[in-house]
C-alpha positions in Angstrom: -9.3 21.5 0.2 -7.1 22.0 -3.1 -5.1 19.0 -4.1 -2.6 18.4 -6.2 -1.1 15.3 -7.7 2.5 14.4 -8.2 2.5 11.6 -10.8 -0.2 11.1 -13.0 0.1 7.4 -14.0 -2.1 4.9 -13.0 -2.3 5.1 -9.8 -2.4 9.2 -9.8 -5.0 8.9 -12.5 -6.9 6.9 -9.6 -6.2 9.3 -7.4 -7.5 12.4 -9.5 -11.0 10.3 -10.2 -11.5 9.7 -6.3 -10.7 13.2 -5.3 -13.0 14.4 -8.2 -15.6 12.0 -6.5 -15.1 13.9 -3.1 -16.7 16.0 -1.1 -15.0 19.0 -0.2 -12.1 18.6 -2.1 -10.7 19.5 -5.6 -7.8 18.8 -7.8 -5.7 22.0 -8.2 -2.9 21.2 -9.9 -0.8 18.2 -11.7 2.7 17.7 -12.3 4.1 14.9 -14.6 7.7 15.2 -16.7 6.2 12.1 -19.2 3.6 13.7 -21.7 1.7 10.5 -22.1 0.6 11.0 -18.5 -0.3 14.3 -18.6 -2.5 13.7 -21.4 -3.7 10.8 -19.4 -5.4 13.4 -16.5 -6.1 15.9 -19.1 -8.6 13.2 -20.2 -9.9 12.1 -16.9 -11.0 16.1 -16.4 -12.3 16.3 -19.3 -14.1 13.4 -19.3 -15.5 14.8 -15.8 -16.7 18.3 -17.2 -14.0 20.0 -15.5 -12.0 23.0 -16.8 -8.2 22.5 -17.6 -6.0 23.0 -14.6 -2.6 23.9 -14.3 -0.2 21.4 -14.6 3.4 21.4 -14.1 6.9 19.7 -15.7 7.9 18.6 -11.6 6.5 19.0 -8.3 8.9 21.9 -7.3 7.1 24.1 -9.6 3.6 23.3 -8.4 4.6 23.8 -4.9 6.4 27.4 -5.9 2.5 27.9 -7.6 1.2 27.7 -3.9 -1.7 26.1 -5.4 -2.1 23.1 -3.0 -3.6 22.7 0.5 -2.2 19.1 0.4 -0.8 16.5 -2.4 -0.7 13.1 -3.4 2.8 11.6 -4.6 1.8 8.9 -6.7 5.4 8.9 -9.1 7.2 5.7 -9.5 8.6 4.0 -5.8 12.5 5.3 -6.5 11.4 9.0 -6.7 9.7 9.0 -3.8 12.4 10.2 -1.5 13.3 13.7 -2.6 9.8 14.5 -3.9 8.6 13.9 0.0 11.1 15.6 1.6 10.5 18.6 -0.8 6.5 18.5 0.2 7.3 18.4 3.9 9.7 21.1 3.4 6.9 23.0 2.1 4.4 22.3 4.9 2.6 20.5 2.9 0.2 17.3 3.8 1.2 14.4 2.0 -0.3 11.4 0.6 2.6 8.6 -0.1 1.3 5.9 -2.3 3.4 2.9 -1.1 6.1 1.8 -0.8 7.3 4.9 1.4 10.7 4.0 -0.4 12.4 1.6 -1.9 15.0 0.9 0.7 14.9 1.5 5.0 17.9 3.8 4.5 15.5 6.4 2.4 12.3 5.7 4.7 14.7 6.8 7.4 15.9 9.8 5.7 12.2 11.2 5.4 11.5 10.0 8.6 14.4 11.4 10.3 13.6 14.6 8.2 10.0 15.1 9.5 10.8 14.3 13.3 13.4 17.4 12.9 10.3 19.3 12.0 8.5 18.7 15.5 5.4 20.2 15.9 5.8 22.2 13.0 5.5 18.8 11.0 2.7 18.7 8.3 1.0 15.2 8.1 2.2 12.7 6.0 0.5 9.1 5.5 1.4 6.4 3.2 -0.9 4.8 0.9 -1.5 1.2 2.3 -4.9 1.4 1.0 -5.8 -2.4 1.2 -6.4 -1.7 4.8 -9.9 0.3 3.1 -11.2 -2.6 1.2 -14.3 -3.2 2.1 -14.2 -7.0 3.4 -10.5 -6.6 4.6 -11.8 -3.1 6.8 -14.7 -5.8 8.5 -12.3 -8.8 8.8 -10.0 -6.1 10.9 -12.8 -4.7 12.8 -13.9 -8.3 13.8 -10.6 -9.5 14.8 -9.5 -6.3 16.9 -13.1 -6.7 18.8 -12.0 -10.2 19.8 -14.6 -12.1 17.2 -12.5 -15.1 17.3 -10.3 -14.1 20.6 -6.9 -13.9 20.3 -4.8 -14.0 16.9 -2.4 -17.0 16.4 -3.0 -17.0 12.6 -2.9 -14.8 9.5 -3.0 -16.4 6.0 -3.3 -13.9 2.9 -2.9 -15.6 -1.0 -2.8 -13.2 -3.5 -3.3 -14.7 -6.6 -3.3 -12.5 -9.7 -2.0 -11.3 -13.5 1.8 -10.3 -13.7 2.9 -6.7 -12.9 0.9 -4.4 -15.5 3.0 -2.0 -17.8 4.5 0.6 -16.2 5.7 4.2 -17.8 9.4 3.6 -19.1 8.7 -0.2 -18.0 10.0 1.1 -14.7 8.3 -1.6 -12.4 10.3 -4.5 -14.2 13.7 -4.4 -12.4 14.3 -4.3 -8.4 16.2 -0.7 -8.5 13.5 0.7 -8.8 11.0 -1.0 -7.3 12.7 -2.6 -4.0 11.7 -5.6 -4.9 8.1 -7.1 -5.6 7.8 -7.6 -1.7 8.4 -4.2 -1.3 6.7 -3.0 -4.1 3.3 -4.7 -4.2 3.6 -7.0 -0.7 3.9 -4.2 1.6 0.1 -4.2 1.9 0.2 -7.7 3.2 2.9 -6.9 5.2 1.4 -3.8 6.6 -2.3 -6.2 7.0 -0.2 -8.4 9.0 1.0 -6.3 11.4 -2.1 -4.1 11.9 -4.4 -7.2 12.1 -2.0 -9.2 14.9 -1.6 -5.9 17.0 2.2 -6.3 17.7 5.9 -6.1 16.2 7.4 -8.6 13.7 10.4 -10.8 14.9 11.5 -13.3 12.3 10.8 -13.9 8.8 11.7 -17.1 6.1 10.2 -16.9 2.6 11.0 -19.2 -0.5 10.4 -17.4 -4.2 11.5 -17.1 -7.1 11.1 -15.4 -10.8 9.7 -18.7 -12.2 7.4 -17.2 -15.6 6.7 -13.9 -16.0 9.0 -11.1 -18.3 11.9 -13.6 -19.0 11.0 -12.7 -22.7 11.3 -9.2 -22.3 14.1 -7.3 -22.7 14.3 -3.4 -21.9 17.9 -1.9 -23.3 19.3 -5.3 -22.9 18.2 -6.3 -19.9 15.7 -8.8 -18.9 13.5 -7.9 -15.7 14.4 -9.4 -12.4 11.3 -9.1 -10.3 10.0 -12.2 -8.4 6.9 -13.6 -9.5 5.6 -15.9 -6.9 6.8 -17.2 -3.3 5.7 -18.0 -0.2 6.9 -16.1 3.2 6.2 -17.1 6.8 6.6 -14.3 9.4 6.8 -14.6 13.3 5.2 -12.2 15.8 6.5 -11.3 19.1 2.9 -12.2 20.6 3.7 -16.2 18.9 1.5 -15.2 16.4 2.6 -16.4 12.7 1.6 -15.4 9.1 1.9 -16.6 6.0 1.9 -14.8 2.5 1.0 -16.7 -0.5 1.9 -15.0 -3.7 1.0 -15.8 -7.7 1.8 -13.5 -10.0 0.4 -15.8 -12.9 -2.3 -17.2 -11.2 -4.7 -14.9 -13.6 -7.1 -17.8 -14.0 -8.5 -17.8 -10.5 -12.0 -16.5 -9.2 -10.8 -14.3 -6.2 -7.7 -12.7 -6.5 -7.2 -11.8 -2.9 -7.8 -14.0 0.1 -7.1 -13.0 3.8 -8.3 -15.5 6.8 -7.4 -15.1 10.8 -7.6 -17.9 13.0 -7.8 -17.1 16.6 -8.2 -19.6 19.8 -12.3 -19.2 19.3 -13.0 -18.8 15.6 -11.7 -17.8 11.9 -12.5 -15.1 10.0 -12.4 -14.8 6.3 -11.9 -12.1 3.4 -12.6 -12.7 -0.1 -12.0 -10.1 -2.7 -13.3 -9.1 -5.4 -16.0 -11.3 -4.2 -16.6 -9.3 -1.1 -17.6 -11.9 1.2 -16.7 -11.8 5.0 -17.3 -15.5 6.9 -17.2 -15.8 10.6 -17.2 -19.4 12.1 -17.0 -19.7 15.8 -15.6 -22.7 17.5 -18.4 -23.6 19.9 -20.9 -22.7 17.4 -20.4 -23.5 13.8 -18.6 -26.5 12.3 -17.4 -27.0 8.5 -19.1 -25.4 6.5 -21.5 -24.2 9.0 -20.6 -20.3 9.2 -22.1 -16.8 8.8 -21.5 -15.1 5.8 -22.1 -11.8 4.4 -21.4 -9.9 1.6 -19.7 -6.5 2.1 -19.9 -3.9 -0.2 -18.0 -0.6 -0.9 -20.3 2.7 -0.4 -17.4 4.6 -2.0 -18.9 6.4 -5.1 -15.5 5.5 -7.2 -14.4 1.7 -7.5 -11.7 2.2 -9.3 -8.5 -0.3 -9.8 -8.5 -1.2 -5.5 -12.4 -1.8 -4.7 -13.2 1.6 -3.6 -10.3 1.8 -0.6 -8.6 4.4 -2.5 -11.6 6.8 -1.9 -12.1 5.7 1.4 -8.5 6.7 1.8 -8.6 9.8 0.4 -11.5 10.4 2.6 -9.9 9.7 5.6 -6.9 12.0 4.6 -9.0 14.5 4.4 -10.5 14.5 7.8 -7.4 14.1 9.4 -5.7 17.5 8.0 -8.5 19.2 8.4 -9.0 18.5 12.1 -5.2 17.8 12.5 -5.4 14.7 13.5 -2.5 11.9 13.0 -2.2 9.7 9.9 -3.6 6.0 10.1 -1.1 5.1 7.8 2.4 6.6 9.7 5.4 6.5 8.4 6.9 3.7 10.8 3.8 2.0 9.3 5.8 2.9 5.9 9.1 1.6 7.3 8.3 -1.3 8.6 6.0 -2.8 5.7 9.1 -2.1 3.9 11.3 -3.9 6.0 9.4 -6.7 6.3 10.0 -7.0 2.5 12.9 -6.6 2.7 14.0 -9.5 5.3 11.3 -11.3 2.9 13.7 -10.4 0.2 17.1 -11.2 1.9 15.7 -14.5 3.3 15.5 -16.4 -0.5 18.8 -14.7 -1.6 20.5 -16.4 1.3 18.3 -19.4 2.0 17.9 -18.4 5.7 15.8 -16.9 8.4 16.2 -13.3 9.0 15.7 -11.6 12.3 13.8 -8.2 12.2 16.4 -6.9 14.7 18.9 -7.4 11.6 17.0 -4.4 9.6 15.8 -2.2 12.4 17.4 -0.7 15.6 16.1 -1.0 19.3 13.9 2.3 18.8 12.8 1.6 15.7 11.4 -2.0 16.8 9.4 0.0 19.8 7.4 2.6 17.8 
């Protein structure tokens, strides 16, 4: 399957080693309009053994190239909109690293414009890659065989370094990145949802930007984005989750921490340890638990533990035998609404109701 790769930053530079890595695939093409970038995957081929490839100033020229069985948009979050309507245009399989946008008005707009499609409709999947991680995919596969019956609890702390630089510091100001609960939380968001097996009603969160970039200045302006808070969110089923974020917590031992607590038992994630602990009520008491290490088989680690080529991998299968994306785009929309009510709820010091954000429909699919 030829690839190509819209973005070559960071994460597209991720993208490009995994789909070097696997099997049955190749990287095609490239498009990038910032030079540093393109340099950037110029180095990872080379570094690889692979011949140049043609690259591209913008993704409308690699598409015209007919180069690509399927891409990967990996540009920053605000240009995600037209670049993914383009690709669908195209009838093109997409890749979306996340957000799908930066606002539900735009995730709307491309999902609007791929439903118009019908059948015709090439796949499109947003990157919530977390789900991939090795101890986070065995904590979910635990918790939806009823290892600790059924789900009243979800607590994931992500404690971490501030947001890392970012081509034309892009990442340090909310218009273009939604907002750090849109921008980086969506995965926790998205865990939520897909580990408690039903809708989103209510959320309350308390944040603020506290530390990090208040020295920094980018053509006047200092950056805006929040750098810790906590948010509580409440499930239709009477479930509840909490998210507790540090973004200058870079002192710590694991940076990500996910546990479920169901009527019989909690489970628990560490990353980048990679532990997975069960303790069952009847069985185990403090301290008395299993636990096992779990390790990624993917042959490239990489900057997310190996779930970006597990991904990939699963992108893959699914164009080839046409099969839906595990990552839909009302996956897309809703991570970002929660976010976004996340978002809303410490700018007006109040609870926010998911029916505020989304319509009747949209809180069915």
């Amino acid at each position: 399957m030829r690839f190509g790769v819209i973005g070559t930053g960071m994460m597209g530079i991720e993208h490009i080693a995994n789909l070097i890595a696997l099997d049955g695939a190749e990287v095609a093409a490239y498009c990038d309009n910032w030079e540093p970038s393109l340099e950037a995957a110029h180095y990872q081929l080379a570094c690889s053994g692979l011949d140049p490839i043609p690259c591209f100033e913008n993704h409308r020229m690699m598409l015209d190239a007919g180069l690509c069985d399927a891409v990967v948009v990996a540009t920053p979050n605000h240009l995600h909109t037209d670049i993914v309507l383009d690709v669908a245009s195209a009838s093109v399989p997409q890749l979306i690293e996340k957000p799908l946008a930066t606002t539900l008005d735009d995730c709307r707009r491309i999902i609007d414009a791929l439903d118009a499609l019908g059948p015709a409709a090439p796949l499109a999947w947003v990157g919530l890659e977390y789900r991939y991680m090795a101890p986070v995919a065995s904590l979910i596969e635990q918790a939806h065989a009823g290892a600790v019956g059924p789900i009243r609890m979800v607590a994931i702390r992500e404690h971490r370094f501030p947001f890392q630089p970012k081509v034309r510091d892009w990442n340090r100001f909310n218009r273009n990145t939604g907002g750090t609960f849109v921008e980086k939380c969506c995965h926790f968001f998205d865990l939520m949802r897909f580990i408690v097996g039903c809708q989103p009603v209510r959320v309350m969160a308390s944040g603020a930007q506290d530390l990090n970039h208040l020295d920094e200045r980018y053509d006047g302006e200092t950056p805006d984005i929040l750098d810790n808070a906590f948010v509580i969110v409440e499930f239709a089923s009477g479930a509840r989750a909490l998210l507790d974020l540090c973004m200058f917590a870079d002192a710590t031992r694991n940076q990500e921490e996910l546990s479920v607590v169901g009527e019989g038992g909690k489970l628990e994630a560490l990353i980048p340890d990679d532990v997975l602990r069960v303790g069952l009520r009847e069985r185990d008491w403090i301290g008395n638990i299993t636990e096992r290490q779990i390790t990624s088989t993917a042959p490239v680690v990489g900057h997310h533990h190996g779930s970006s080529y597990i991904e990939l991998e699963r992108f893959r299968d699914a164009v080839l035998k046409s099969a839906p994306a595990e990552c839909s785009l009302m996956d897309g929309l809703w991570s970002v609404a929660m976010g976004r009510a996340a978002h809303i709820s410490i700018d007006e010091g109040r609870p926010v109701q998911m029916s505020e954000l989304l319509t009747a429909a949209e809180m069915c699919r």
